[in-house]
N, CA, C and O atoms as a Tinker XYZ file with bonds, in Angstrom:
   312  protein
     1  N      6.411000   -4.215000   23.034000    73     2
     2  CA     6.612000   -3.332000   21.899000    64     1     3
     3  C      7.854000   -2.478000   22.132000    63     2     4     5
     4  O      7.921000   -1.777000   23.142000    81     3
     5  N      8.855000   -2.510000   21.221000    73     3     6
     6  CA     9.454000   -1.550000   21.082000    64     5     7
     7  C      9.836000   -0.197000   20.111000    63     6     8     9
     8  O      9.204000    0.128000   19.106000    81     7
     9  N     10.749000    0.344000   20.535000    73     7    10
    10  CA    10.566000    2.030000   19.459000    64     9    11
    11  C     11.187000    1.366000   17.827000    63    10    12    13
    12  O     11.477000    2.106000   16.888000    81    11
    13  N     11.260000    0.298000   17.800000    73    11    14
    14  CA    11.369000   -0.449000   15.804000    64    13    15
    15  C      9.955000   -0.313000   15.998000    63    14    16    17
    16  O      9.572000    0.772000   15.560000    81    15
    17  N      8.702000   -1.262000   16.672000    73    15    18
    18  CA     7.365000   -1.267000   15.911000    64    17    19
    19  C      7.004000   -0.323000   15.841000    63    18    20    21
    20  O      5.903000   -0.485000   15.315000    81    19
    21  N      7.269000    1.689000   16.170000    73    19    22
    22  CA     6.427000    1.953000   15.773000    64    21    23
    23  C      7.598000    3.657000   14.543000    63    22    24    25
    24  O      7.364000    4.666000   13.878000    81    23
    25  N      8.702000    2.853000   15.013000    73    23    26
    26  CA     9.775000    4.123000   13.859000    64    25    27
    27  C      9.334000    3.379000   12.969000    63    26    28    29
    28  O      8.684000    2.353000   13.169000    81    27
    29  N      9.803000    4.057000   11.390000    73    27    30
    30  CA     9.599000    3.656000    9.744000    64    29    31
    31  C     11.120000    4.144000    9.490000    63    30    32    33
    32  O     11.914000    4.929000   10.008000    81    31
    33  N     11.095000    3.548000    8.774000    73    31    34
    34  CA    12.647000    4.582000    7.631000    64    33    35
    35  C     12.605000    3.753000    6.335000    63    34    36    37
    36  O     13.096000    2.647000    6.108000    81    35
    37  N     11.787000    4.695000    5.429000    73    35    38
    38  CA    11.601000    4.413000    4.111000    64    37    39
    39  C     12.077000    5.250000    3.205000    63    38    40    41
    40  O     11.889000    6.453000    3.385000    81    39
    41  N     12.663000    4.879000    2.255000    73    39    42
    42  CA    13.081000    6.163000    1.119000    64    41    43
    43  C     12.408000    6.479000   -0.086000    63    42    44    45
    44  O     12.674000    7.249000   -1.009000    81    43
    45  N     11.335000    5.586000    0.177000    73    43    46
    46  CA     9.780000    6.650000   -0.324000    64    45    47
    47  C      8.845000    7.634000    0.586000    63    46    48    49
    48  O      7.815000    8.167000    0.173000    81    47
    49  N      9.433000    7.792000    2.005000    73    47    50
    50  CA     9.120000    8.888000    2.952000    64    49    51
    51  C      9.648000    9.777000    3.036000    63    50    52    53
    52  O     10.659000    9.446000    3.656000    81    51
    53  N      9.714000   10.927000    2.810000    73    51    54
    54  CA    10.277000   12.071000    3.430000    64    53    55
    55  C     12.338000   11.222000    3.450000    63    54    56    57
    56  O     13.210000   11.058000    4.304000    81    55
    57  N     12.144000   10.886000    1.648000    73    55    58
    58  CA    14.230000   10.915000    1.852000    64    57    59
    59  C     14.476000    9.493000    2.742000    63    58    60    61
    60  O     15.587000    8.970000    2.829000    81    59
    61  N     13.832000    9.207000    3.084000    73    59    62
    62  CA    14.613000    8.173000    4.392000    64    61    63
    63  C     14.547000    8.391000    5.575000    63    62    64    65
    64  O     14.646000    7.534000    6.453000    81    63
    65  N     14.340000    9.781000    5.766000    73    63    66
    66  CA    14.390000    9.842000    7.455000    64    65    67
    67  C     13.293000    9.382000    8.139000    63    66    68    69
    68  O     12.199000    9.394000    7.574000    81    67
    69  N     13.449000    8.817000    9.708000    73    67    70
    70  CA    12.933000    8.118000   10.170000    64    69    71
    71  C     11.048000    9.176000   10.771000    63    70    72    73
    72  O     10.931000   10.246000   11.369000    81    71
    73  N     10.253000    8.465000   10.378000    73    71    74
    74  CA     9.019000    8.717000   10.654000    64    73    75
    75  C      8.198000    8.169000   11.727000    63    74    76    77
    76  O      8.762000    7.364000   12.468000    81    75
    77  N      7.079000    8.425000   11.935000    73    75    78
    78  CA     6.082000    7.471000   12.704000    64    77    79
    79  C      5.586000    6.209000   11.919000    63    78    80    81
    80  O      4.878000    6.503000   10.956000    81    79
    81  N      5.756000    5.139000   12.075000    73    79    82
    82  CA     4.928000    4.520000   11.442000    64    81    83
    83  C      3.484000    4.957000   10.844000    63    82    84    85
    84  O      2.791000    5.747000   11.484000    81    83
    85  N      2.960000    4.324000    9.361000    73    83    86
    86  CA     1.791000    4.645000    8.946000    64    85    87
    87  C      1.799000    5.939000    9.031000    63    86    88    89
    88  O      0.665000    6.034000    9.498000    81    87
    89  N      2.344000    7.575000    8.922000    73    87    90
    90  CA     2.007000    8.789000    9.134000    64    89    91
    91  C      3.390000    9.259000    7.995000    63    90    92    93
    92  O      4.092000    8.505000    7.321000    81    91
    93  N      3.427000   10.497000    8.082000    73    91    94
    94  CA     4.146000   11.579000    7.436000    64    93    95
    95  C      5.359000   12.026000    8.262000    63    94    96    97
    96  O      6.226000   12.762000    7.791000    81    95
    97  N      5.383000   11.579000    9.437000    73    95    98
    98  CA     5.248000   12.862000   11.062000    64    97    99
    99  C      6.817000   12.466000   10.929000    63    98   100   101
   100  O      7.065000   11.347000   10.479000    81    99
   101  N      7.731000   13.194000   11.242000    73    99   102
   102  CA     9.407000   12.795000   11.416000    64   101   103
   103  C      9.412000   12.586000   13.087000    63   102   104   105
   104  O      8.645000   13.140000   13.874000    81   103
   105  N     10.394000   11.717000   13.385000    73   103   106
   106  CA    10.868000   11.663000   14.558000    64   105   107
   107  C     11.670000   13.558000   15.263000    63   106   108   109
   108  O     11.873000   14.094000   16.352000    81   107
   109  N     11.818000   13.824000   14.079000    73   107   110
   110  CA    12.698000   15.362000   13.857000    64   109   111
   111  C     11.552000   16.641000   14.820000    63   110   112   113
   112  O     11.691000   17.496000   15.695000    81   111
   113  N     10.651000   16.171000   14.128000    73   111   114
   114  CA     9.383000   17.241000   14.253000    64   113   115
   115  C      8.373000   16.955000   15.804000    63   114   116   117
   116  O      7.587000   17.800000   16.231000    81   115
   117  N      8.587000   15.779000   16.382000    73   115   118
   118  CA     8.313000   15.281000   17.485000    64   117   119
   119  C      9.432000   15.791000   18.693000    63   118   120   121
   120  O      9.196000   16.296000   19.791000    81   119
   121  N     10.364000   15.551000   18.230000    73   119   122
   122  CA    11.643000   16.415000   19.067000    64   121   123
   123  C     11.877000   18.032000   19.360000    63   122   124   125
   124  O     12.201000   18.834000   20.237000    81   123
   125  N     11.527000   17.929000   18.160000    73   123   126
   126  CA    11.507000   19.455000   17.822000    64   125   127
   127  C     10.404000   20.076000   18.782000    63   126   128   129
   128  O     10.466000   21.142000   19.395000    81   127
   129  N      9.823000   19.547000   18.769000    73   127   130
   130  CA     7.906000   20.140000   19.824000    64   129   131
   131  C      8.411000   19.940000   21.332000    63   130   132   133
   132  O      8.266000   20.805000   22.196000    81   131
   133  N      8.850000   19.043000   21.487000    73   131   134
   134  CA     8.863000   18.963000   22.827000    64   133   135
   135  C     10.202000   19.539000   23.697000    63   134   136   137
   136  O     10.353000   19.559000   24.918000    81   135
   137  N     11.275000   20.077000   22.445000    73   135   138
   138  CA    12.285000   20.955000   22.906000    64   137   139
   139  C     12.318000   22.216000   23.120000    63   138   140   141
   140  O     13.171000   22.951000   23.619000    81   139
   141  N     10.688000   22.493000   22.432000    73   139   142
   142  CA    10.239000   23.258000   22.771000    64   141   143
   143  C      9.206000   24.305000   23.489000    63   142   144   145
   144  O      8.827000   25.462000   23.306000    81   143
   145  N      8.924000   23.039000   24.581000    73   143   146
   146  CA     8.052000   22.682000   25.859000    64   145   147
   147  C      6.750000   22.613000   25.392000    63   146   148   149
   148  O      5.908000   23.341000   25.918000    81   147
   149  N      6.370000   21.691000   24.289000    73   147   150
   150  CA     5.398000   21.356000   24.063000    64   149   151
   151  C      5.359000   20.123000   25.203000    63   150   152   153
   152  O      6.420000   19.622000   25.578000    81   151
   153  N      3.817000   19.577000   25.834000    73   151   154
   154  CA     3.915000   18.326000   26.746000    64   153   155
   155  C      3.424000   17.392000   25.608000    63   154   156   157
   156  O      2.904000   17.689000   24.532000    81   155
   157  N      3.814000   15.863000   26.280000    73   155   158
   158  CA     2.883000   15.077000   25.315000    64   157   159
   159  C      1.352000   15.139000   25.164000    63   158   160   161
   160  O      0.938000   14.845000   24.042000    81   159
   161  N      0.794000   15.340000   25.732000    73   159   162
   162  CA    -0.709000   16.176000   25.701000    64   161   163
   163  C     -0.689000   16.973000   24.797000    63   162   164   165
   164  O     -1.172000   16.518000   23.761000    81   163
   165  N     -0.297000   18.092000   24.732000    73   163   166
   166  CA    -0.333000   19.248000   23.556000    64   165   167
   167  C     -0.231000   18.318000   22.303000    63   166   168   169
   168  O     -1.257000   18.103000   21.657000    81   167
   169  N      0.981000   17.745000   21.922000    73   167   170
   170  CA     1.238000   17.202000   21.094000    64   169   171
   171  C      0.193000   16.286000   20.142000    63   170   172   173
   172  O     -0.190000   16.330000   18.973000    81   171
   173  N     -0.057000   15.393000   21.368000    73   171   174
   174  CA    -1.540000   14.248000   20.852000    64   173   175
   175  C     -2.843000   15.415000   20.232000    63   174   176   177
   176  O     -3.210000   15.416000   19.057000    81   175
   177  N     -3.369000   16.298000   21.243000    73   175   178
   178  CA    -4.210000   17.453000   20.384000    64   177   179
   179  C     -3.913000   17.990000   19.525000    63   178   180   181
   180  O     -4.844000   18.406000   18.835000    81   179
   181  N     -2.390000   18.323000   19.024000    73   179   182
   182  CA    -1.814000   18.730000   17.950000    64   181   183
   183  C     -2.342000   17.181000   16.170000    63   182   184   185
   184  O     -2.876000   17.055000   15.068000    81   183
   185  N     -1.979000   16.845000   16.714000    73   183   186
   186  CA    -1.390000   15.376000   15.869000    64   185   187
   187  C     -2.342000   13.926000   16.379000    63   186   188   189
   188  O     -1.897000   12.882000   16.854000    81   187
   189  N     -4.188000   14.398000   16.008000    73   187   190
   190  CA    -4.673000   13.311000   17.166000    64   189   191
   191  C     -4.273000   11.782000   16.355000    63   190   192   193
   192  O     -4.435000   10.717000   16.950000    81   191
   193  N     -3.759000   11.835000   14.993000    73   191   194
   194  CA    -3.537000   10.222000   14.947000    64   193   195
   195  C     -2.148000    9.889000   15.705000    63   194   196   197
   196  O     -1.454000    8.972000   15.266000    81   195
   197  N     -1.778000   10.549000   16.722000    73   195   198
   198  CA    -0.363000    9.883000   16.951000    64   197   199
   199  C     -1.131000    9.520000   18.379000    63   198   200   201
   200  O     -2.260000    9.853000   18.738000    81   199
   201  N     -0.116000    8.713000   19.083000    73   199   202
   202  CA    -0.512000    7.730000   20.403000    64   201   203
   203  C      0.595000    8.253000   21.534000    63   202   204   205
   204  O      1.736000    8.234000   21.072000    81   203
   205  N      0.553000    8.494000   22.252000    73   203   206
   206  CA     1.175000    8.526000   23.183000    64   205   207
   207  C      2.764000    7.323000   22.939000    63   206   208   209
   208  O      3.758000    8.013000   22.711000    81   207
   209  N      2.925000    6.539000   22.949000    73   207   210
   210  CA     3.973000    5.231000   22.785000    64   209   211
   211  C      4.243000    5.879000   21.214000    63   210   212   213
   212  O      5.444000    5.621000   21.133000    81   211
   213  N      4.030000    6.303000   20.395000    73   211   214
   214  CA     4.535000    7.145000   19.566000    64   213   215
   215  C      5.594000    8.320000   19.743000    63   214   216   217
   216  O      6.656000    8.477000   19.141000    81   215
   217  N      5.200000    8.847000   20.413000    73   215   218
   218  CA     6.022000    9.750000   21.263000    64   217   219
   219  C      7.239000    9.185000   21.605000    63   218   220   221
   220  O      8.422000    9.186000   21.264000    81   219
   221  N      6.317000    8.597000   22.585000    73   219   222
   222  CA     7.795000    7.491000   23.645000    64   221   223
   223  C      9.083000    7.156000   22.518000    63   222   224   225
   224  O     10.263000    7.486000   22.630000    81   223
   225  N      8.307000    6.248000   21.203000    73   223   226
   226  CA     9.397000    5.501000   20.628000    64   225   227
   227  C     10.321000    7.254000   20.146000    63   226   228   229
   228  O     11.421000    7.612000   20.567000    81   227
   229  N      9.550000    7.900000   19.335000    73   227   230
   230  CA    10.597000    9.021000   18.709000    64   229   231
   231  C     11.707000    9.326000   19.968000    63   230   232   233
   232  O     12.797000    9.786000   19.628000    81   231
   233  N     11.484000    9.110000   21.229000    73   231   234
   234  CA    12.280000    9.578000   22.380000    64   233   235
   235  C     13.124000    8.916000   22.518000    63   234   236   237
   236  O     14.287000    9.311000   22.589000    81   235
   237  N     12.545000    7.034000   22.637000    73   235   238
   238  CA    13.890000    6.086000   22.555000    64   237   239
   239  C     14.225000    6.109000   21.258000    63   238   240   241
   240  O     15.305000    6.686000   21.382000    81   239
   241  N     14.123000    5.928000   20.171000    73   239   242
   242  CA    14.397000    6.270000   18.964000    64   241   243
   243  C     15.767000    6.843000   18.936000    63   242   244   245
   244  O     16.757000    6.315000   18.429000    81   243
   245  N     15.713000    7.780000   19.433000    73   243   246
   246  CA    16.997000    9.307000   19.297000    64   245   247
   247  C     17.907000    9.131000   20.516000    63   246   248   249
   248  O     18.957000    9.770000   20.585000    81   247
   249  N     17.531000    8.281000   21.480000    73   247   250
   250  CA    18.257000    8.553000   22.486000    64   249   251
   251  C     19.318000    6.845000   21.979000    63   250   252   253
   252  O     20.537000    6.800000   22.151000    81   251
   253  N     18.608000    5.798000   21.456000    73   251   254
   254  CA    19.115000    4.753000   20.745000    64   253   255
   255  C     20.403000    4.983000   19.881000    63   254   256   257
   256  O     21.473000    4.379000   19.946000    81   255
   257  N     19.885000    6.407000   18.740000    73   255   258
   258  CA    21.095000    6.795000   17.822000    64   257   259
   259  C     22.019000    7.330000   18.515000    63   258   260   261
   260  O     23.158000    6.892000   18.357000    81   259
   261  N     21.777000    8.472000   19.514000    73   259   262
   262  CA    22.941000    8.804000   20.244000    64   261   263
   263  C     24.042000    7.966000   20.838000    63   262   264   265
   264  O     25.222000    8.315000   20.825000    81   263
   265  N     23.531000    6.673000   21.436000    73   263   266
   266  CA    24.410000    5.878000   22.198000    64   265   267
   267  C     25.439000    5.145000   21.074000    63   266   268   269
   268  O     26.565000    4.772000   21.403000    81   267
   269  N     24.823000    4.963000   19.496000    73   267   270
   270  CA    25.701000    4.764000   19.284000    64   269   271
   271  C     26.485000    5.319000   18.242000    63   270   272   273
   272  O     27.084000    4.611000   17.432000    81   271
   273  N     26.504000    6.372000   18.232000    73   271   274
   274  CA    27.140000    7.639000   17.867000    64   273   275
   275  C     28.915000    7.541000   18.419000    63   274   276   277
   276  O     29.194000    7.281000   19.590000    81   275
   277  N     29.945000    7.789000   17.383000    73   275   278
   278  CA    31.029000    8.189000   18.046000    64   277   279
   279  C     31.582000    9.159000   17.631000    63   278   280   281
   280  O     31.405000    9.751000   16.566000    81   279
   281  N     32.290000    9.370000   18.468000    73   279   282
   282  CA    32.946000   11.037000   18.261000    64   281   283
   283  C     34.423000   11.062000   18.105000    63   282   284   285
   284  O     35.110000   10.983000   19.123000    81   283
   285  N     34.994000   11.165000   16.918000    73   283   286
   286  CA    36.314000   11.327000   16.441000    64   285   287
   287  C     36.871000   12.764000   17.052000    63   286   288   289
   288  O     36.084000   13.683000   16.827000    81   287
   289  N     37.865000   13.085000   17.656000    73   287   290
   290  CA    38.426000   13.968000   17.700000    64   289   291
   291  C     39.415000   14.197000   16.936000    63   290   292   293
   292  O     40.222000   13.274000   16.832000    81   291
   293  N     39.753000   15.804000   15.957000    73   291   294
   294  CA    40.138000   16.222000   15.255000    64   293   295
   295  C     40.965000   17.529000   15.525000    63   294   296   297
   296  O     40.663000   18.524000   16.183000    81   295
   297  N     42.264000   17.181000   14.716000    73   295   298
   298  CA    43.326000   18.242000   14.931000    64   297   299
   299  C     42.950000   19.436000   13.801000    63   298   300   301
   300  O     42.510000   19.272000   12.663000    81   299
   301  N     43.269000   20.678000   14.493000    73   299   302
   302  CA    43.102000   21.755000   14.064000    64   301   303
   303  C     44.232000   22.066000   13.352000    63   302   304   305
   304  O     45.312000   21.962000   13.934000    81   303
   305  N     44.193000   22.509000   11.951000    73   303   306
   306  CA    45.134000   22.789000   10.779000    64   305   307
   307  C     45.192000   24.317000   11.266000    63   306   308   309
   308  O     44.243000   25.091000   11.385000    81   307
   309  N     46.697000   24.574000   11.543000    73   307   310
   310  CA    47.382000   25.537000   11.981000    64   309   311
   311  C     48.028000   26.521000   10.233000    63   310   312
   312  O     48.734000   27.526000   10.315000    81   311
């Protein structure tokens, strides 16, 4: 299994942005918890339909978009 079987990105969800599969839950709002020292434990008691490998994927998920992310550098108008 990887973090596709269990991300969504539908634009009858929440706009398009990427979700948990089958749930409401954003990859956004999973990040968001645990940046803010929530553990995955807390989280699962928070949110008991989510799974542990739920987690995981929102983690590879984001760390997936980052890699391929590029970064233009831009001149400053004087």
């Amino acid at each position: 299994m990887t973090y596709l079987d269990r991300i969504e990105i539908n634009p009858q969800k929440l706009a398009g942005k990427p979700v948990i599969k089958g749930t409401r839950l954003p990859v956004a709002l999973i990040l968001n918890l645990l940046a803010r020292g929530y553990t995955i434990g807390r989280i699962l008691r928070a949110y008991p339909n989510l799974k542990k490998t739920d987690i995981l994927a929102a983690i590879r998920y984001s760390e997936a978009r980052l890699q391929r992310e590029i970064i233009r550098p831009f001149e400053l108008v004087r």
